[in-house]
Each structure stands twice: as C-alpha cells, then as structure tokens.
N, C-alpha and C positions, 0 to 999 in steps of 0.2 A: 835224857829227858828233855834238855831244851831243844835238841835238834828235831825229836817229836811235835815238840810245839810248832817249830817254825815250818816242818811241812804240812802239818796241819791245817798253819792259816793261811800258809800259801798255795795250800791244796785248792783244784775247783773242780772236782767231782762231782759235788752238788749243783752247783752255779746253772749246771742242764736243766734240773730238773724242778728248781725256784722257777727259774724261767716258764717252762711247760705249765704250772699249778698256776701263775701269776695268768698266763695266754687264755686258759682254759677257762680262769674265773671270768674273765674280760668278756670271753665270747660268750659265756653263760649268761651274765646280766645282760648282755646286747641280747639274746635271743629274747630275755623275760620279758624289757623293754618290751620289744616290736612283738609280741604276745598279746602282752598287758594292749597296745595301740591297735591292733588290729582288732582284738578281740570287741574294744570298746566302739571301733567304729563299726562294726559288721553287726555288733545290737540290735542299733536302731534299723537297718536294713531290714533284719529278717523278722523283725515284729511288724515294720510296716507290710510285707509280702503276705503274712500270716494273717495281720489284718485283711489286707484285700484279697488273699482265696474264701478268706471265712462269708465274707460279704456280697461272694462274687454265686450269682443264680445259676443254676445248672441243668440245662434244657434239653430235651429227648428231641 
C-alpha cells in the first residue's frame, strides 16, 4: 500500500493535462476580453454609419 502511494504522488500523468485546461482557460478569457473591446468600440461606428445612410437623400 505505501508503495502505491508513493507512485502516485510521484506519478505526473496528469500534470499534461492541468497544464492544457489551465492554457485553454487563459486563451478563452483573452479572446472574451478583446470581444468585449472590439465589440464596444465598433458600437459607436456603425450607429454613426447608420446614422448618416438614414439622413443621406437618394437622387435618380
């Protein structure tokens, strides 16, 4: 039983795959970040565009 133990905890068969879920979470929040930033700045853009086709006269 103790020798169980001790490969156990000196096992690092996991250690791959903490790593991988830890990388993964990292790159997720960075994409939602620059989502959230882009999204917030490209708003005000396309209301203003929106604005000025509605406003803009259209001539034969």
């Amino acid at each position: 039983m103790r020798n169980m133990m001790k490969r156990f905890i000196r096992g690092e068969s996991g250690a791959v795959s903490v790593d991988w879920v830890v990388l993964t979470a990292a790159v997720v929040g960075l994409a939602g970040v620059a989502f959230l930033s882009i999204q917030t700045a490209s708003g005000g853009v396309g209301t203003g565009v929106g604005d000025g086709l509605t406003n803009m006269e259209v001539s034969d």
